[in-house]
Backbone bond lengths (Angstrom), bond angles and torsions (degrees), N, CA, C in turn:
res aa  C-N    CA-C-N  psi(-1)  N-CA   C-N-CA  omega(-1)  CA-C   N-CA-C  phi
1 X - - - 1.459 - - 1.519 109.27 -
2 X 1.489 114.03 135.49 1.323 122.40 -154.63 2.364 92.70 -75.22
3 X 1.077 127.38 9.35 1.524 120.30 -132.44 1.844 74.31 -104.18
4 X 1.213 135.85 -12.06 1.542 118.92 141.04 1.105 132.55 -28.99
5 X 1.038 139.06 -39.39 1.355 141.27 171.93 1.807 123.54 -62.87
6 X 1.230 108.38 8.78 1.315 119.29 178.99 1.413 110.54 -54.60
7 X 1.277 109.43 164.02 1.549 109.36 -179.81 1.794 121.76 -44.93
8 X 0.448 154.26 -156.48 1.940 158.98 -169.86 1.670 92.19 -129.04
9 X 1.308 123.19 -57.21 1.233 106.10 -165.89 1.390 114.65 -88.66
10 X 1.592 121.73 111.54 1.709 134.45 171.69 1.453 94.39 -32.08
11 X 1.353 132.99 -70.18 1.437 151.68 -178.02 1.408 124.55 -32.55
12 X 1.336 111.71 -66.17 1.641 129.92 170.14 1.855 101.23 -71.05
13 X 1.131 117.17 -29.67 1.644 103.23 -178.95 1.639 111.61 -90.43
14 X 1.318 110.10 -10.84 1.390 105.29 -175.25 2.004 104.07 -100.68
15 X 1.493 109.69 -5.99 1.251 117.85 177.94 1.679 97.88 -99.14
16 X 1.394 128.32 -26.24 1.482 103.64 -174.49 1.519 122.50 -83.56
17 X 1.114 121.20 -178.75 1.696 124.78 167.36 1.069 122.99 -72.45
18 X 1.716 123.66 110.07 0.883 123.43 -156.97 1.795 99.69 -94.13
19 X 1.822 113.52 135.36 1.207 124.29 -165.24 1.618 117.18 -129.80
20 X 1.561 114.83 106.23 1.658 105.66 -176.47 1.228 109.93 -99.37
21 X 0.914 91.87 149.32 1.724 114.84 171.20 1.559 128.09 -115.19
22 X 1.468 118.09 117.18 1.234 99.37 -168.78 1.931 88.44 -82.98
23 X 1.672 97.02 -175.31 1.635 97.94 178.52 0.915 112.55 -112.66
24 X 1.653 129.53 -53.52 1.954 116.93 -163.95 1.499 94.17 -71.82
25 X 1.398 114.40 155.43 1.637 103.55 165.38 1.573 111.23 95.48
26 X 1.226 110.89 -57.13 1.652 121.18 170.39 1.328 108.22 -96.77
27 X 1.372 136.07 -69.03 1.272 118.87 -166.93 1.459 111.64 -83.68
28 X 1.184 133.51 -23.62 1.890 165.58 -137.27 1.119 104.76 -158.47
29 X 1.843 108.60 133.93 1.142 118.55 165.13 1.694 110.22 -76.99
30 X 1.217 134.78 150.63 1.256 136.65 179.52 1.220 135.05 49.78
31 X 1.311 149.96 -141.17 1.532 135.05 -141.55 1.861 90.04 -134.29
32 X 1.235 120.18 90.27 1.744 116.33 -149.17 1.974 92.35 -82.07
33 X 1.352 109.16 -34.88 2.076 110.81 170.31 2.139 103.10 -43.66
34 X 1.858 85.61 -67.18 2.140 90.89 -179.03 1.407 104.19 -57.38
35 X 1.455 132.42 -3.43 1.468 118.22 -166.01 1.856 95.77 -94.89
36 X 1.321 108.94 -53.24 1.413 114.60 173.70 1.490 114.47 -58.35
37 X 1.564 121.96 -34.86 1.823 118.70 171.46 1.453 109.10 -79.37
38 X 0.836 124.95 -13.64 2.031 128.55 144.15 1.494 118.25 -51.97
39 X 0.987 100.10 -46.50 1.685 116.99 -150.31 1.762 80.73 -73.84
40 X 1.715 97.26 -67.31 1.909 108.33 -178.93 1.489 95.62 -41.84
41 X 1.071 95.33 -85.83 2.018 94.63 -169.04 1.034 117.13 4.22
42 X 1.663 103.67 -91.73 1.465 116.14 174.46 1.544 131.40 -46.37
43 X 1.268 123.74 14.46 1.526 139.09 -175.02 1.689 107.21 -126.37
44 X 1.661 114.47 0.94 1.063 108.47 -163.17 1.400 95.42 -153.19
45 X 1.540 111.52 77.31 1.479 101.58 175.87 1.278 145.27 -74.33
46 X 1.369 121.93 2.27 1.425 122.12 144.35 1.108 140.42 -66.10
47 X 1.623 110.15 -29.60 1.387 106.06 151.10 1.479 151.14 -64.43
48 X 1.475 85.75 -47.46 1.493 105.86 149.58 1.335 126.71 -38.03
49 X 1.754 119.63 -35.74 1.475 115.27 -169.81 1.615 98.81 -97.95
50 X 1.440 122.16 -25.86 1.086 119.22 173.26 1.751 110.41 -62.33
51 X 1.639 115.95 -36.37 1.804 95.12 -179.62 1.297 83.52 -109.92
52 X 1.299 122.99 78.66 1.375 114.04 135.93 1.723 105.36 -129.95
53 X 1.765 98.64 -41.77 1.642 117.99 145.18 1.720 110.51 -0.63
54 X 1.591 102.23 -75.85 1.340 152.29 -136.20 2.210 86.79 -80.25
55 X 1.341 98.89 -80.49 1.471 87.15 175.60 0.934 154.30 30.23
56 X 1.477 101.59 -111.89 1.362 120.20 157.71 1.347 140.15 -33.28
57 X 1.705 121.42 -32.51 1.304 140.23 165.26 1.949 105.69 -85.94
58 X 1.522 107.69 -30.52 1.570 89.17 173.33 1.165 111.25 -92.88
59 X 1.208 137.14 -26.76 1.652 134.03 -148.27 1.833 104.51 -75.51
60 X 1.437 128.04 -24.32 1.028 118.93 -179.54 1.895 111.58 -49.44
61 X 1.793 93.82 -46.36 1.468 108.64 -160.09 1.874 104.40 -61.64
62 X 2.070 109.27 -14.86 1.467 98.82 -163.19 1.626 84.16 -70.01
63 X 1.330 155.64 9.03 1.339 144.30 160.95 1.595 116.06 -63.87
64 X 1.158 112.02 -21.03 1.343 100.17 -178.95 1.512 102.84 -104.85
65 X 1.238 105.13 120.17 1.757 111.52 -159.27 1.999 105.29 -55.89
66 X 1.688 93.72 -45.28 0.942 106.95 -163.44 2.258 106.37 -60.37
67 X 1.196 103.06 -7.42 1.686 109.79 178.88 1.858 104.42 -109.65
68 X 1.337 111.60 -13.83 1.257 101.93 -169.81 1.685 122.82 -61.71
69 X 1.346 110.95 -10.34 1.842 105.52 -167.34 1.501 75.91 -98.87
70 X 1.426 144.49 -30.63 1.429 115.04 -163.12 1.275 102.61 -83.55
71 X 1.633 115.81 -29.47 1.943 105.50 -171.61 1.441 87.70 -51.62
72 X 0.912 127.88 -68.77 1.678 153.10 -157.09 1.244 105.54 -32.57
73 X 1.828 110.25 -32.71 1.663 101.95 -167.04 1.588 90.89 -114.97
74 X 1.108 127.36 0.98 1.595 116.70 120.68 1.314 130.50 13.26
75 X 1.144 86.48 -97.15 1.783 138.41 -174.89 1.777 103.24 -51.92
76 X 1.612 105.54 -34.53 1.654 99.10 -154.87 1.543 78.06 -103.45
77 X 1.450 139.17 -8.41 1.692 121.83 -172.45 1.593 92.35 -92.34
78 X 0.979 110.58 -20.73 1.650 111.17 170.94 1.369 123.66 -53.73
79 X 1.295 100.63 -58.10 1.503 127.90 -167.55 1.707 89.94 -75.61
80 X 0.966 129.50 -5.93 1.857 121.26 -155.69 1.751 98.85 -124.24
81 X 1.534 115.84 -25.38 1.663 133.20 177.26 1.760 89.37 -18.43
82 X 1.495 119.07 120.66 1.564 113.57 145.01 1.094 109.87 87.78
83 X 1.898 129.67 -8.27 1.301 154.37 -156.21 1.426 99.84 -105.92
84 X 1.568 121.45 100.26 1.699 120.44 165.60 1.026 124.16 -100.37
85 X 1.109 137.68 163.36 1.590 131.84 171.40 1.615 123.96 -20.03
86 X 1.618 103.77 -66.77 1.529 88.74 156.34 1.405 164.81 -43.90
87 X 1.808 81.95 -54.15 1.956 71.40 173.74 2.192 100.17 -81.21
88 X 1.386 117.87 6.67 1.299 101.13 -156.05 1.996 88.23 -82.80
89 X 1.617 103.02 -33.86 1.593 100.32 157.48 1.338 146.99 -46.81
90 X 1.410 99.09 -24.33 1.561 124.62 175.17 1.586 97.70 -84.43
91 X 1.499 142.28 -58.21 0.839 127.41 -174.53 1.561 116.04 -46.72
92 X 1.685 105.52 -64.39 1.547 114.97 172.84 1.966 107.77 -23.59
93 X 1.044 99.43 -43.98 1.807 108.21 -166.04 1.957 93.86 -32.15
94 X 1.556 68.96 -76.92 1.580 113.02 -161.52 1.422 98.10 -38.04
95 X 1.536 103.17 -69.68 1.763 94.73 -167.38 1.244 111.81 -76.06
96 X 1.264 143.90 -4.63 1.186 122.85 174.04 1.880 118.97 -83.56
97 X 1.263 109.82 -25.44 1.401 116.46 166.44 1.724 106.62 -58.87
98 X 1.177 110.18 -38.62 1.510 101.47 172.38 1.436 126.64 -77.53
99 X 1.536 107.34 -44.69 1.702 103.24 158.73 1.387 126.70 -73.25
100 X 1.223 124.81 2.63 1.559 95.22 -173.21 2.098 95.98 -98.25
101 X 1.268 89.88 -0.26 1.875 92.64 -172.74 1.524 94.46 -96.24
102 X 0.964 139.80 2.69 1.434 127.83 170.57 1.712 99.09 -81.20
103 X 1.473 103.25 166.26 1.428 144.62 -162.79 1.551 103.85 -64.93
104 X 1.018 145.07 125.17 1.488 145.11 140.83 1.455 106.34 74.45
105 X 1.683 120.09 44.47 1.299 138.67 -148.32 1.709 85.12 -90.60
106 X 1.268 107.46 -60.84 1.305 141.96 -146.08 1.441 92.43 -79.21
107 X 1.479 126.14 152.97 1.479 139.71 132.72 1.725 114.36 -76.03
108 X 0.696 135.01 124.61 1.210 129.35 -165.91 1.549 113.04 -102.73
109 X 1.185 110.30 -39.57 1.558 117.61 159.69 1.620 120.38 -52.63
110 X 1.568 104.32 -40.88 1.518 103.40 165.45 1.132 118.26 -58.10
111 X 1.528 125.45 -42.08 1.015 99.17 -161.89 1.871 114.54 -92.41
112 X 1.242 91.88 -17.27 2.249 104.77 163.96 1.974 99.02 -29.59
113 X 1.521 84.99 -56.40 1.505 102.86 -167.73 1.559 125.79 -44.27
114 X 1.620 93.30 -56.18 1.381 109.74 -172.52 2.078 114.17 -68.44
115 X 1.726 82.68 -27.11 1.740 93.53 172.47 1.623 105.68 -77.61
116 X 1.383 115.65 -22.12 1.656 111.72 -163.31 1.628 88.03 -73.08
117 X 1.433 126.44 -33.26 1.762 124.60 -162.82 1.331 94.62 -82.49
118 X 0.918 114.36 -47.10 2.140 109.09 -167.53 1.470 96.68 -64.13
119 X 1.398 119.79 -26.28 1.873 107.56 -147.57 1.930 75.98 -84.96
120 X 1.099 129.99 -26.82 1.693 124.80 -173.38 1.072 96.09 -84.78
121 X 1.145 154.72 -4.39 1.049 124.24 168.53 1.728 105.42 109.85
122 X 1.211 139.11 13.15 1.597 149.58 -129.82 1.452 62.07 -120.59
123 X 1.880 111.26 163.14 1.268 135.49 134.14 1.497 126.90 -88.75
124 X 0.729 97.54 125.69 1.886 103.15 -161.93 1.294 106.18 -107.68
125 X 1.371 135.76 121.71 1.239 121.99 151.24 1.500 97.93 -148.74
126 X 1.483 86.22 151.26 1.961 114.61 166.76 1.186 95.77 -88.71
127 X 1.675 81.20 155.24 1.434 98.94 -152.65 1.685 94.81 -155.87
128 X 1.367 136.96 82.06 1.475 138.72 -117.37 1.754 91.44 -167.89
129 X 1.610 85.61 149.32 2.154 115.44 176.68 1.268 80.32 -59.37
130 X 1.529 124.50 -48.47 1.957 106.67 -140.26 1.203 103.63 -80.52
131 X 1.521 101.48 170.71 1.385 110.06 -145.60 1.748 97.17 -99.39
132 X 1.106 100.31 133.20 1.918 110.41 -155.83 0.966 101.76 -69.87
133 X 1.690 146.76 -18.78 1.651 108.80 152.61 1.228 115.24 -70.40
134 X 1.066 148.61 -20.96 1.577 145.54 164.49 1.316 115.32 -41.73
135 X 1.755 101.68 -58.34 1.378 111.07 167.57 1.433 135.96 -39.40
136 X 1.668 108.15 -57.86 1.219 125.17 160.15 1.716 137.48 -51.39
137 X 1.630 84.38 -24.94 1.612 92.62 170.36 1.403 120.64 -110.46
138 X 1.025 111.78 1.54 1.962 120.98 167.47 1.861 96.86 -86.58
139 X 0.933 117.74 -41.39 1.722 121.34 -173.35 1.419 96.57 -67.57
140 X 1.830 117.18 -64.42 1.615 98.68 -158.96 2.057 99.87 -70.11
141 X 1.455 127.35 9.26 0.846 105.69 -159.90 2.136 87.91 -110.85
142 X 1.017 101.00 12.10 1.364 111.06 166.06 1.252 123.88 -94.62
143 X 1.623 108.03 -18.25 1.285 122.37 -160.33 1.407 117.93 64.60
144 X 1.734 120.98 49.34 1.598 132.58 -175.20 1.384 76.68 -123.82
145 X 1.579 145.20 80.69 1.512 123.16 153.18 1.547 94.83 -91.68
146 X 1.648 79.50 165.59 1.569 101.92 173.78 1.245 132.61 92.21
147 X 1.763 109.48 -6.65 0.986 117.45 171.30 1.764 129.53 -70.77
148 X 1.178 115.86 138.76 1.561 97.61 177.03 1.887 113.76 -75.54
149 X 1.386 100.11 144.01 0.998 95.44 -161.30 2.229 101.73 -127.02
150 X 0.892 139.77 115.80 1.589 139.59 -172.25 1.937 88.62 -108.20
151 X 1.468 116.46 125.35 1.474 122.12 171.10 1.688 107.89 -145.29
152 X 1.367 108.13 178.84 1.188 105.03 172.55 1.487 123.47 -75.47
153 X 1.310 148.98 146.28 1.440 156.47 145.40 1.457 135.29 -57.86
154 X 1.481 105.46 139.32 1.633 98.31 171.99 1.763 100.98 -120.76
155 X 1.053 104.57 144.81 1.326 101.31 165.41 1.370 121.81 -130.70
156 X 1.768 134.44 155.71 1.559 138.70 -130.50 1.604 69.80 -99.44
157 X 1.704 98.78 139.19 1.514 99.03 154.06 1.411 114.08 -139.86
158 X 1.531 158.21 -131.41 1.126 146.96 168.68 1.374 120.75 -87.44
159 X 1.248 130.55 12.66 1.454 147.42 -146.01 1.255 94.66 -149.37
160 X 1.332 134.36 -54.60 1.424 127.98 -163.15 1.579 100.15 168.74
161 X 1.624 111.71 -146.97 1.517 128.65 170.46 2.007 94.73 -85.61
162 X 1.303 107.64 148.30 1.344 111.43 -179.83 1.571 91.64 -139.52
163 X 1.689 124.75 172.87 1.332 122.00 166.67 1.469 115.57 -61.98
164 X 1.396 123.37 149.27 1.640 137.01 142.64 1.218 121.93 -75.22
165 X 1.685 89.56 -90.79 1.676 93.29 170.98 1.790 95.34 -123.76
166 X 1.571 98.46 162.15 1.552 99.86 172.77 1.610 92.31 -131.65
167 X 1.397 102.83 136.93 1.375 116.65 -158.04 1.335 121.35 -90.07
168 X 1.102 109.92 23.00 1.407 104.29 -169.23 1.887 119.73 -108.63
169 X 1.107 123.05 -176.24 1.767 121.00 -174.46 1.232 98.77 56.82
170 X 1.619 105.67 -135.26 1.558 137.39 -168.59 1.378 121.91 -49.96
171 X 2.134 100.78 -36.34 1.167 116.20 170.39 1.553 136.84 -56.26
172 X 1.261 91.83 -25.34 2.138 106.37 171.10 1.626 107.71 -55.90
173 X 1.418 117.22 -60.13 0.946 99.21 -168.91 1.714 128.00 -87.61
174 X 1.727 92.44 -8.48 1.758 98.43 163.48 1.538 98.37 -75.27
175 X 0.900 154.69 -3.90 1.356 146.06 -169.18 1.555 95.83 -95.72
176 X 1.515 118.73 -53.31 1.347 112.99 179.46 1.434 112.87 -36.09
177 X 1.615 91.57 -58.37 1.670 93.17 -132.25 2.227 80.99 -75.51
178 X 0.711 117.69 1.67 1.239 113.80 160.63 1.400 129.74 -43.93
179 X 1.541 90.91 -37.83 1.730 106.80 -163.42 1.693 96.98 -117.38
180 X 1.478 113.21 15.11 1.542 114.37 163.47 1.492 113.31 85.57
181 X 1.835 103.83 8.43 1.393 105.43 155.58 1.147 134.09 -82.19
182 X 1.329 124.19 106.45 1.632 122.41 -168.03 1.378 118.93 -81.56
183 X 1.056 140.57 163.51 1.547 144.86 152.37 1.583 111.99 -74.85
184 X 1.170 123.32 147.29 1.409 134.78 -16.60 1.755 118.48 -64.15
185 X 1.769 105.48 118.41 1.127 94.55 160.40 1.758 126.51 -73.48
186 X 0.992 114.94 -163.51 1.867 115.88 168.06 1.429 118.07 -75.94
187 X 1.630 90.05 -76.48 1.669 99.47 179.48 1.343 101.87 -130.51
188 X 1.531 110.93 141.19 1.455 118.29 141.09 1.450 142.14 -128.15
189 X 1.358 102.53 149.69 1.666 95.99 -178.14 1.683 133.03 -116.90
190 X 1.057 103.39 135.43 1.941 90.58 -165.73 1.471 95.31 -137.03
191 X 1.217 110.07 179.60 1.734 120.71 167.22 1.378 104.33 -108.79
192 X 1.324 120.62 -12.41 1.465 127.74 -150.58 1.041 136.66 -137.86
193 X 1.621 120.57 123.18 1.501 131.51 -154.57 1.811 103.10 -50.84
194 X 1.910 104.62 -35.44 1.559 95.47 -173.37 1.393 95.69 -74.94
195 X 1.174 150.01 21.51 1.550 133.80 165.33 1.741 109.04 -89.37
196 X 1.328 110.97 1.60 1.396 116.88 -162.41 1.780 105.81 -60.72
197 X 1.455 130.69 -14.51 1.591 117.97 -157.57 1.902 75.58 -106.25
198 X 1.659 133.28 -8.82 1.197 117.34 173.73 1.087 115.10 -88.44
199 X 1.593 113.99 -24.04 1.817 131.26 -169.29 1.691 99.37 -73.53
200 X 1.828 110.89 -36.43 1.102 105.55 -167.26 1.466 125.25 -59.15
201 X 1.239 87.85 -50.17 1.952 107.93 -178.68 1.321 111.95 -68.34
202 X 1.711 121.60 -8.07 1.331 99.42 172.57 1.861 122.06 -88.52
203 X 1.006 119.37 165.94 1.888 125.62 149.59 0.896 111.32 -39.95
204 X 1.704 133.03 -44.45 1.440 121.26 -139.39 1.609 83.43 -156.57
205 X 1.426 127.78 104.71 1.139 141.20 178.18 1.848 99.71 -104.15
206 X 1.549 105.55 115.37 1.879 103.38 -171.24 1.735 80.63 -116.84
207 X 1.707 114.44 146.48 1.014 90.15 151.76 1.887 96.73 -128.45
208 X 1.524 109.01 174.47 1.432 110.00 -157.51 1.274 76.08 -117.23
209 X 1.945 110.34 159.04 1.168 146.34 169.14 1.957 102.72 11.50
210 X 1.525 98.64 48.48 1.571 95.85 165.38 1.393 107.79 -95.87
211 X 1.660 93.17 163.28 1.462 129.91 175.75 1.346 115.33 -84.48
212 X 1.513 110.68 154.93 1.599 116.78 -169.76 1.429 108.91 -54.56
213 X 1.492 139.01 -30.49 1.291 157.28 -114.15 1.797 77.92 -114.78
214 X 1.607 125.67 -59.07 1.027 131.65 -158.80 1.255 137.29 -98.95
215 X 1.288 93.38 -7.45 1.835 142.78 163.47 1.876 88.92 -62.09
216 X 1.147 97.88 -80.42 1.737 113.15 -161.19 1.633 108.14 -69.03
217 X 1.595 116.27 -25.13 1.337 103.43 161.49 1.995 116.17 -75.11
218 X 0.973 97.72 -46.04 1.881 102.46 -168.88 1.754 99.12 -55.33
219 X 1.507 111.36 -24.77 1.875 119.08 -156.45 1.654 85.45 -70.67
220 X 1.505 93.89 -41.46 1.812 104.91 -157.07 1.373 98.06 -64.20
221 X 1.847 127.37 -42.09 1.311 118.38 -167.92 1.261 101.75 -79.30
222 X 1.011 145.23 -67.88 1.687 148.70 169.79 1.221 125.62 -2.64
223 X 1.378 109.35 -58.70 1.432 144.09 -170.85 1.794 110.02 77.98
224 X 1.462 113.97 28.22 1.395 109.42 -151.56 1.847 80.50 -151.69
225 X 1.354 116.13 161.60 1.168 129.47 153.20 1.645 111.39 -65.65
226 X 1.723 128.30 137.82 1.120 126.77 146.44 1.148 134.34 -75.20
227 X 1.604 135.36 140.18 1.067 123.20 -154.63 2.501 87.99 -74.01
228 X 1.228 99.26 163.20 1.663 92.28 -178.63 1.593 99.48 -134.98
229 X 1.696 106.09 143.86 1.804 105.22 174.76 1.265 84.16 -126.44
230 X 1.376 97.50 175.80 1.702 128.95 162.83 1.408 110.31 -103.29
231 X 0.882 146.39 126.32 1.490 140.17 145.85 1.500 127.88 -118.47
232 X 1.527 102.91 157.83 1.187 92.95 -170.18 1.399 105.52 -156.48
């Protein structure tokens, strides 16, 4: 887990304000893990023909909410068949030099933001689905090192890379407090109703460029208005 990178001083990091950030949505436009299993896909046409094969017999089940992250990770043991740590690092290389130079990749306000908390002195960390070497290598390739970073995991199994942990809901903040981050944090920021058990525990629940749908769910868990931005 990339969350080594914390400040040097035990002292000064356990005295500052601690600040999360979710990533797709707030720092990144769109789903940046599905952007790289696109990218693979299409570079790998047997896989590709196998979940497209695949589809039609799973996609009914993505209706039942409660099956949708497993069809889904389906899809990503597919895309991962024969895929180990190494070359799965080599891939990361590759595609991220190509995505992070495309057009309107970035939120740009997020990231003002995330520099406005570090430059005070705040502890900042993302805290994100994607999968934390991705994470780690879209940031140093921004020139944001050093940030602490908590994401989801893959781990090598006899088939390929399979899931560890996937970071998202309930799991953010068991993941924290893993690493001795407690609740109440200060502030947090998400786009997203599933960030609600991280939104809950904070002081300062922000949510970014949400929808009415997610507005009125997070209001309902809270019991409070979230503070709301635009970014862009």
């Amino acid at each position: 887990m990339a969350i080594e990178s914390a400040a040097e001083d035990p002292a000064a990091s356990a005295a500052a304000r601690v600040v999360l950030f979710d990533f797709d949505g707030v720092i990144v436009r769109g789903d940046s893990f599905t952007a790289f299993m696109r990218w693979h896909l299409r570079r790998s046409w047997w896989r590709l023909a196998l979940c497209i094969l695949l589809l039609p017999l799973l996609a009914p089940f993505c209706l039942v909410k409660r099956l949708r992250i497993r069809i889904l990770g389906v899809f990503v043991r597919i895309a991962l068949l024969g895929i180990d740590n190494e070359r799965f690092e080599r891939l990361l290389d590759v595609f991220v030099v190509d995505w992070v130079g495309r057009p309107r990749i970035f939120i740009r306000a997020g990231i003002r933001e995330l520099r406005r908390h570090m430059q005070a002195g705040d502890r900042v960390i993302v805290v994100s689905g994607c999968e934390e070497r991705l994470l780690r290598r879209i940031f140093d390739a921004i020139g944001l090192t050093g940030i602490e970073l908590i994401g989801s995991r893959l781990r090598e199994g006899r088939l390929g890379l399979r899931k560890d942990v996937h970071n998202v809901g309930r799991t953010k903040p068991q993941q924290l407090a893993a690493y001795g981050i407690e609740p109440p944090w200060d502030v947090a920021y998400s786009d997203s109703a599933h960030d609600i058990p991280m939104l809950k525990a904070a002081r300062e629940a922000v949510l970014v460029n949400a929808g009415v749908e997610t507005v009125r769910r997070v209001e309902r868990a809270l019991n409070v208005a979230p503070r709301r931005v635009d970014w862009f």
